[in-house]
MMTF fields as JSON, N, C-alpha, C and O atoms, coordinates in Angstrom:
{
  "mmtfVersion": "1.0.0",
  "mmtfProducer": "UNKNOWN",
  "numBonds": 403,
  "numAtoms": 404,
  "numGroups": 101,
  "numChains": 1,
  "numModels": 1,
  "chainsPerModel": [1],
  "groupsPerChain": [101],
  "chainIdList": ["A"],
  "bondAtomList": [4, 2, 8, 6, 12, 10, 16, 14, 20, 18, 24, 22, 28, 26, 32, 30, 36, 34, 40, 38, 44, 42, 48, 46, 52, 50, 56, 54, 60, 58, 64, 62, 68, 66, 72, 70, 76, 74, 80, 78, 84, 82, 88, 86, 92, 90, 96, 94, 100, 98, 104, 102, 108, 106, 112, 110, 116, 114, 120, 118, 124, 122, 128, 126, 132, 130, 136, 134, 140, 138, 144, 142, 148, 146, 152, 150, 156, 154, 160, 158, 164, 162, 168, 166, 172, 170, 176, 174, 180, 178, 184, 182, 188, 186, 192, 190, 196, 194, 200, 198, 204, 202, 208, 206, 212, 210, 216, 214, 220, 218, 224, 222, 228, 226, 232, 230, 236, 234, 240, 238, 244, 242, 248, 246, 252, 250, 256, 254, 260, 258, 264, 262, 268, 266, 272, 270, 276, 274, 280, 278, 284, 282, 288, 286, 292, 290, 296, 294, 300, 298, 304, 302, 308, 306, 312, 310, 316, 314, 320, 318, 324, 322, 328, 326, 332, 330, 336, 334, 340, 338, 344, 342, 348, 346, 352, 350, 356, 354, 360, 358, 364, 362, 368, 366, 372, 370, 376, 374, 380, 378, 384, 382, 388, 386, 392, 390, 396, 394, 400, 398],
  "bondOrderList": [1, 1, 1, 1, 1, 1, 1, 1, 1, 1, 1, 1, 1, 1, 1, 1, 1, 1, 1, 1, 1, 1, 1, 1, 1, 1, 1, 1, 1, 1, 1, 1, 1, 1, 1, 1, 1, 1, 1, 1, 1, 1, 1, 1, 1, 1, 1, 1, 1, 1, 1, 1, 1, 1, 1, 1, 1, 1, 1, 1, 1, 1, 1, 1, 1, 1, 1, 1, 1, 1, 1, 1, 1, 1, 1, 1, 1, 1, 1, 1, 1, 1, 1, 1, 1, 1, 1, 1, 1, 1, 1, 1, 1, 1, 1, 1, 1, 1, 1, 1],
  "groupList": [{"groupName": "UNK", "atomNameList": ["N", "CA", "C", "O"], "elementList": ["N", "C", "C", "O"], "formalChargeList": [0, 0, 0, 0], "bondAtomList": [1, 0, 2, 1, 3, 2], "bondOrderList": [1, 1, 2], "singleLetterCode": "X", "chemCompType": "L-PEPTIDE LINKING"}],
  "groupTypeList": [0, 0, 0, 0, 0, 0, 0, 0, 0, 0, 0, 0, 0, 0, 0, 0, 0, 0, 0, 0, 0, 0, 0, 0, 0, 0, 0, 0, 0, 0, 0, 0, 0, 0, 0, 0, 0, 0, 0, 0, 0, 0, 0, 0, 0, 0, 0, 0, 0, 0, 0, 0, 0, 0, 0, 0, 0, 0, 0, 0, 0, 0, 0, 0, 0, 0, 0, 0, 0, 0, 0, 0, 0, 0, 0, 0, 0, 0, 0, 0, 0, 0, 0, 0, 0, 0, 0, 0, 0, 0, 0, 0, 0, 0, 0, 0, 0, 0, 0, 0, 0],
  "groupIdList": [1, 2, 3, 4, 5, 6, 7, 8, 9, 10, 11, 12, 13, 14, 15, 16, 17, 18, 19, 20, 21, 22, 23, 24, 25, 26, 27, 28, 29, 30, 31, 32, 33, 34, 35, 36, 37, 38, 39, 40, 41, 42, 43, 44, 45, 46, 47, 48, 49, 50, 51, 52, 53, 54, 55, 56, 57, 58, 59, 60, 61, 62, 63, 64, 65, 66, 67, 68, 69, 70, 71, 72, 73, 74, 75, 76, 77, 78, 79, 80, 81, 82, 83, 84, 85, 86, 87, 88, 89, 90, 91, 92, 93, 94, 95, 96, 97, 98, 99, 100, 101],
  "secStructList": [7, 2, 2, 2, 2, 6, 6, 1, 7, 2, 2, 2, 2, 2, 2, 2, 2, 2, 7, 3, 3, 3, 3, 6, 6, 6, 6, 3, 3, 3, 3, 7, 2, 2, 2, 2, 2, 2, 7, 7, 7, 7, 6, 6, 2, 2, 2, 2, 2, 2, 2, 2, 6, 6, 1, 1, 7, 2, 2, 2, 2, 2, 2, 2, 2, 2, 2, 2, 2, 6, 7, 1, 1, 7, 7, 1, 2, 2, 2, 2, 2, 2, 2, 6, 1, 7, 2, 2, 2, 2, 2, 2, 2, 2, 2, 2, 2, 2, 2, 7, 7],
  "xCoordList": [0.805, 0.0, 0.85, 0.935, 1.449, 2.33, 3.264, 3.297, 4.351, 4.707, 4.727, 5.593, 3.592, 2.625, 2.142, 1.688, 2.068, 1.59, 3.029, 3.073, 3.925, 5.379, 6.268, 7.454, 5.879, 6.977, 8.268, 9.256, 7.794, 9.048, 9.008, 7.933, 10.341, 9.521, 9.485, 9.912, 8.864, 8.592, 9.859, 9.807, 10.586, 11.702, 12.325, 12.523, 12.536, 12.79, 11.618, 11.623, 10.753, 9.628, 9.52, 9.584, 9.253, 9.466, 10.461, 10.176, 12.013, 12.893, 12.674, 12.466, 12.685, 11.978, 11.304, 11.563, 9.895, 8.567, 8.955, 8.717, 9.399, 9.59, 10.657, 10.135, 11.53, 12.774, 13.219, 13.394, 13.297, 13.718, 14.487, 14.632, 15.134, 15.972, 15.782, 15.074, 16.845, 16.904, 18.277, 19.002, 18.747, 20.141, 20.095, 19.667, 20.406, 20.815, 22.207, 22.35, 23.07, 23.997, 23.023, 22.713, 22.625, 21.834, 20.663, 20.522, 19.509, 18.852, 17.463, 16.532, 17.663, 16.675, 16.219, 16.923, 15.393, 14.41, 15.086, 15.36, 15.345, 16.019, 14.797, 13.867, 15.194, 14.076, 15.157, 15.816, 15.318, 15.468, 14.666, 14.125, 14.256, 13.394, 13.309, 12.401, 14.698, 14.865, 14.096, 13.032, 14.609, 14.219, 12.235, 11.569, 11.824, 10.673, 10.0, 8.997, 10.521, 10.314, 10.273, 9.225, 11.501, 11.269, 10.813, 11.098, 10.004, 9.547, 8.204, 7.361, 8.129, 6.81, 5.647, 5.778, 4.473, 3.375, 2.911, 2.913, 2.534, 2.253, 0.707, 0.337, 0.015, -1.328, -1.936, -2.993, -0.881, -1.326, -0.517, -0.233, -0.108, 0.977, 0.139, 0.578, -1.514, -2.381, -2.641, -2.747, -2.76, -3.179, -1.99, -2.093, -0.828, 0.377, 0.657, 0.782, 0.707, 0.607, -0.433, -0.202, -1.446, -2.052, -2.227, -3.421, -1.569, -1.513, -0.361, -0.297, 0.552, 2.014, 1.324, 1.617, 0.7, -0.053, -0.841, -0.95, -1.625, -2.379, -1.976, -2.419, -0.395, -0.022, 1.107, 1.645, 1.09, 1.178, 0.445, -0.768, 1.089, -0.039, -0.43, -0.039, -1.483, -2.334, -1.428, -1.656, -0.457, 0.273, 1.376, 1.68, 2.079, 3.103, 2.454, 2.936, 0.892, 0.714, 0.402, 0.394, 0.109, -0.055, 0.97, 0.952, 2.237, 3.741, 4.118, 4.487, 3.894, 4.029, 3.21, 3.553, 2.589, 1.162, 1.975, 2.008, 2.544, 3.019, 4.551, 5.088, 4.825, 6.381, 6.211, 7.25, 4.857, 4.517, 4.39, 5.087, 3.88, 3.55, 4.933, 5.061, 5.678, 7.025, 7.642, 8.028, 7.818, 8.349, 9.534, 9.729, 10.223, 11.071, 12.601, 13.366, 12.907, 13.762, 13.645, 13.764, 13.481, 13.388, 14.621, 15.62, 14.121, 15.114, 13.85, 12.66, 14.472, 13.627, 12.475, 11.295, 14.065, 13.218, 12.061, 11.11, 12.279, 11.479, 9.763, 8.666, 10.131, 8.951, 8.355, 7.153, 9.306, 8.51, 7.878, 7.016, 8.371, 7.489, 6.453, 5.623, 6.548, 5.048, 3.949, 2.732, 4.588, 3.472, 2.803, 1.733, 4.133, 3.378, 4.059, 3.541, 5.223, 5.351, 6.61, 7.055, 7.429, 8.678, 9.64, 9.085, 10.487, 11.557, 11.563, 10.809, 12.487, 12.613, 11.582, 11.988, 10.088, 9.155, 8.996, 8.587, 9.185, 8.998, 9.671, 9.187, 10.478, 11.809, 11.684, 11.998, 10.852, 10.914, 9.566, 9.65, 8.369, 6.9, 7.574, 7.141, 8.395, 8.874, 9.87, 9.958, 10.489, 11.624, 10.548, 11.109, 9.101, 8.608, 8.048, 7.73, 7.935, 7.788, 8.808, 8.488, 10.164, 11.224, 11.5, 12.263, 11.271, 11.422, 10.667, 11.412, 9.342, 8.541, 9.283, 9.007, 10.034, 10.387, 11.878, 12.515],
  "yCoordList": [-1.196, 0.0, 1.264, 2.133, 1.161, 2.839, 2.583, 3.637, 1.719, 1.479, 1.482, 1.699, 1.197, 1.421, 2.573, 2.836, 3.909, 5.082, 5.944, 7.083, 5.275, 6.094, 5.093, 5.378, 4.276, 3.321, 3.523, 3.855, 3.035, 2.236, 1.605, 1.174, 1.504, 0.624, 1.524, 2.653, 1.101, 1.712, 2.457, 3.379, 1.936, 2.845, 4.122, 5.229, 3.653, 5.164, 5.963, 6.959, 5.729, 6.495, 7.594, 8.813, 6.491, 7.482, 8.559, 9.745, 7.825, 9.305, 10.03, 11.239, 9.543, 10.718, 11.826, 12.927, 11.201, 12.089, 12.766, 13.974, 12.391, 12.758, 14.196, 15.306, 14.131, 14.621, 15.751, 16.969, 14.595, 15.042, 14.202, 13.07, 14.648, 13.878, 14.669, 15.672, 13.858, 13.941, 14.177, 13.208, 15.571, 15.74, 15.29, 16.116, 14.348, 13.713, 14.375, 14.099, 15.383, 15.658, 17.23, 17.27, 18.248, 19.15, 19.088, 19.962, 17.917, 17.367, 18.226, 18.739, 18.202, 18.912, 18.176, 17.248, 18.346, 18.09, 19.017, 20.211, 17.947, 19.078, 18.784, 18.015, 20.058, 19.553, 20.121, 21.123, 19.39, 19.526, 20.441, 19.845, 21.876, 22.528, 22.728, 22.831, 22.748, 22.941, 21.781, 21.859, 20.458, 19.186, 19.25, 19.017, 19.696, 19.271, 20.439, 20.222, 21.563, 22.363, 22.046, 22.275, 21.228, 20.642, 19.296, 18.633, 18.958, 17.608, 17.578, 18.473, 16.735, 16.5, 16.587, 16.369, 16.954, 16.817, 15.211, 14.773, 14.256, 12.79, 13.024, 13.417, 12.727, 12.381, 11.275, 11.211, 10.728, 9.652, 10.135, 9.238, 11.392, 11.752, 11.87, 11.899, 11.944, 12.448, 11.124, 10.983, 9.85, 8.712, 8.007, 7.023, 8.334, 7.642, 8.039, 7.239, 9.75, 10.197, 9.477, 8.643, 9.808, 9.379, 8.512, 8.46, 6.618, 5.683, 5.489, 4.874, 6.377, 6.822, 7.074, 6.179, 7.809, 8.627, 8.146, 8.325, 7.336, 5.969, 5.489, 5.486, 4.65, 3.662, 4.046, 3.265, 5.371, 6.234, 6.418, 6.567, 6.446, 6.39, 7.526, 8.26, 7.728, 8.919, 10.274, 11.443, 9.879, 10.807, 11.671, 12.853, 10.316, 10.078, 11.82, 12.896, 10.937, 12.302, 13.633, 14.701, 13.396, 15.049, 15.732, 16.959, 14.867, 15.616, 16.433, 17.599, 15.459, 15.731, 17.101, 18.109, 16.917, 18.378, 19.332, 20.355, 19.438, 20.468, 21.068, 22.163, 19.658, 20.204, 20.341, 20.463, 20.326, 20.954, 22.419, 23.076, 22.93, 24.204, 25.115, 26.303, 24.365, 24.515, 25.136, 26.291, 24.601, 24.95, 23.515, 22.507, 24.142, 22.781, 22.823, 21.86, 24.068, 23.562, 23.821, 24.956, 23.041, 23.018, 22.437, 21.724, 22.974, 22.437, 21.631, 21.857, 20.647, 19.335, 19.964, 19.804, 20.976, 21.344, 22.338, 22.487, 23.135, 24.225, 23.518, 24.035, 22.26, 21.886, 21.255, 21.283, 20.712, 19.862, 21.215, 20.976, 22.39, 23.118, 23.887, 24.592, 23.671, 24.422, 22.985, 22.897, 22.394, 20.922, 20.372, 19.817, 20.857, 20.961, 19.276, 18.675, 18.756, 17.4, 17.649, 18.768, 16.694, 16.991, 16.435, 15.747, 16.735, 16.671, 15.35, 14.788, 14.301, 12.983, 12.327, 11.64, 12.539, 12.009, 12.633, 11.807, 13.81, 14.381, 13.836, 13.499, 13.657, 12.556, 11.277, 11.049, 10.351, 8.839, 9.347, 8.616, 10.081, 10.227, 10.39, 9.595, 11.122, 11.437, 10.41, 10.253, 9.868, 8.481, 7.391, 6.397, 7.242, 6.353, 6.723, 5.817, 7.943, 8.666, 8.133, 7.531, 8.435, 8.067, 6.903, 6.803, 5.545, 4.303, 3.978, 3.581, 4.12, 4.065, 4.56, 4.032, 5.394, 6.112, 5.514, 5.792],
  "zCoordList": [0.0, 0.0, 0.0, -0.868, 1.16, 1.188, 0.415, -0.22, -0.164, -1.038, -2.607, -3.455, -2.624, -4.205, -4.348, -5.462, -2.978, -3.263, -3.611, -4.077, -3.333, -3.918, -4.908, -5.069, -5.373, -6.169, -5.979, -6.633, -4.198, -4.077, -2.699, -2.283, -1.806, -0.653, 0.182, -0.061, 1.54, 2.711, 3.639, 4.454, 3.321, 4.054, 3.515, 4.014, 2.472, 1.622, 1.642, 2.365, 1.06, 1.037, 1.96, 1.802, 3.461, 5.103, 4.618, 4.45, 4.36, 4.671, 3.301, 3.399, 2.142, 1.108, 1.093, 0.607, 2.01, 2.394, 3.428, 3.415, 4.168, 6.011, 5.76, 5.863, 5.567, 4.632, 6.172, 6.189, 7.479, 8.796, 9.358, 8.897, 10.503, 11.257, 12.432, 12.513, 13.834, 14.708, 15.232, 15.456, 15.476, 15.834, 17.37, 18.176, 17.712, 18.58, 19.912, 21.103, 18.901, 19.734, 20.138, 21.329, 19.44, 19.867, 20.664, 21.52, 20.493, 21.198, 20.429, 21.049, 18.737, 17.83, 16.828, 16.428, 16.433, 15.262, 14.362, 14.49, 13.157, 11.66, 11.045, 11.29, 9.704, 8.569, 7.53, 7.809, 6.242, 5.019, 4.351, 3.42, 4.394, 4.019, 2.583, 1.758, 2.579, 0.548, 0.35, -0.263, 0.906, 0.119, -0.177, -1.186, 1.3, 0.786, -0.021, -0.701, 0.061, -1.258, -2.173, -2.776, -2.972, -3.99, -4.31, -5.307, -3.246, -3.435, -4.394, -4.338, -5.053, -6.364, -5.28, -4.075, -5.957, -5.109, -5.083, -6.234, -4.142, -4.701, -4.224, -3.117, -5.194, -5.118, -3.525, -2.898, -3.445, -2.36, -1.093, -0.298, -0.787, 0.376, 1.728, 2.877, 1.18, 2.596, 3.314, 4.533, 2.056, 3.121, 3.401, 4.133, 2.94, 3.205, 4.924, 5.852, 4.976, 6.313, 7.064, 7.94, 6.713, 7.899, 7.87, 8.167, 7.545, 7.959, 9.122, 10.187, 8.322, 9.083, 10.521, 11.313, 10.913, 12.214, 12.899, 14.111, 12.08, 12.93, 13.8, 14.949, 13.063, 13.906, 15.527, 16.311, 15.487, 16.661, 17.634, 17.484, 18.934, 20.105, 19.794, 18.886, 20.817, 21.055, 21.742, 21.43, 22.647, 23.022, 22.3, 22.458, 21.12, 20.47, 19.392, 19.04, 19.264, 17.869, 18.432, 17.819, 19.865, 20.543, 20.639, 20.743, 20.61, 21.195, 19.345, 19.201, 18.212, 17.086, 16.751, 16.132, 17.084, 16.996, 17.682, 16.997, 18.571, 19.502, 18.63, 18.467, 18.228, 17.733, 16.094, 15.445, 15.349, 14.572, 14.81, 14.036, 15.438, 16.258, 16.171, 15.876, 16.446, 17.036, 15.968, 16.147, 14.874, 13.521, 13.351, 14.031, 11.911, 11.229, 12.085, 12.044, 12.848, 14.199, 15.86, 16.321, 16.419, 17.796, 19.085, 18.985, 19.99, 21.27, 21.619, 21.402, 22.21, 23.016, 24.448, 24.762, 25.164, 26.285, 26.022, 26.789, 24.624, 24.465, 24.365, 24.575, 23.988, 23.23, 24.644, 24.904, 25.477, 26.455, 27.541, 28.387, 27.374, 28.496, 27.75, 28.324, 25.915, 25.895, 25.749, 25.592, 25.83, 26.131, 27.48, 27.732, 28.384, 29.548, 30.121, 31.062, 29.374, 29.744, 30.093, 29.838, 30.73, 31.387, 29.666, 28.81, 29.598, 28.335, 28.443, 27.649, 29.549, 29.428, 28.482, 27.545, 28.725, 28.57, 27.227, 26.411, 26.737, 25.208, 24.488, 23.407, 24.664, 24.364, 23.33, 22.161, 24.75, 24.499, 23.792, 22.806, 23.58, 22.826, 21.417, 20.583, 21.047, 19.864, 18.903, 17.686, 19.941, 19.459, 19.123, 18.662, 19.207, 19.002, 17.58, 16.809, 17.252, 15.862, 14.839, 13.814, 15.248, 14.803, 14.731, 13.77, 15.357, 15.315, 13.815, 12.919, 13.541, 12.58, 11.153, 10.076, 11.263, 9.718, 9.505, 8.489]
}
C-alpha cells in the first residue's frame, strides 16, 4: 500500500517524504526545508501520512502536533514546556515517531 503510493519501498519512502531527522547531539528536530520544497506533489501523500499517524499512540501524535507548532527547528526542552510534559518524557513520545520512519 504505502509502497505502491510512492513506487518504491517503505523505508525510503518514510525518509523521502519525512525529509527530517533527529540531531541527537543538539537534542533537535532538523528539517530539510529545501528538500521538501522541492519535493513532487504525490497524489497519495495524505493517506500515506495518515496511515504513518495511525499507527502512533495517542500521546506520540499530541507531542508531534506540539512540535509541529514549534516549527522545522526546535530544542527538546522548548517543546517539552510548551506541552506541559517533562523533556525525558517528550523525548521517548517522539523516538517512538522516529522508530517508525
Amino acid at each position: 500500500m504505502t509502497a505502491d503510493a510512492v513506487g518504491c519501498d517503505a523505508a525510503q519512502a518514510r525518509a523521502e517524504i519525512l525529509h527530517r531527522w533527529y540531531d541527537g547531539r543538539l537534542r533537535e528536530w532538523r528539517w530539510d526545508l529545501e528538500a521538501v520544497r522541492n519535493m513532487p506533489v504525490l497524489g497519495r501523500m495524505v493517506p500515506f501520512l495518515a496511515e504513518f499517524l495511525l499507527r502512533l499512540p495517542k500521546e506520540t501524535c499530541t507531542a508531534l502536533g506540539w512540535a509541529a507548532c514549534m516549527g522545522p527547528v526546535f530544542r527538546m526542552d522548548e517543546l517539552a514546556a510548551a506541552s506541559g510534559e517533562p523533556s525525558g518524557k517528550t523525548e521517548r513520545l517522539l523516538s517512538k515517531a522516529a522508530e517508525l520512519c
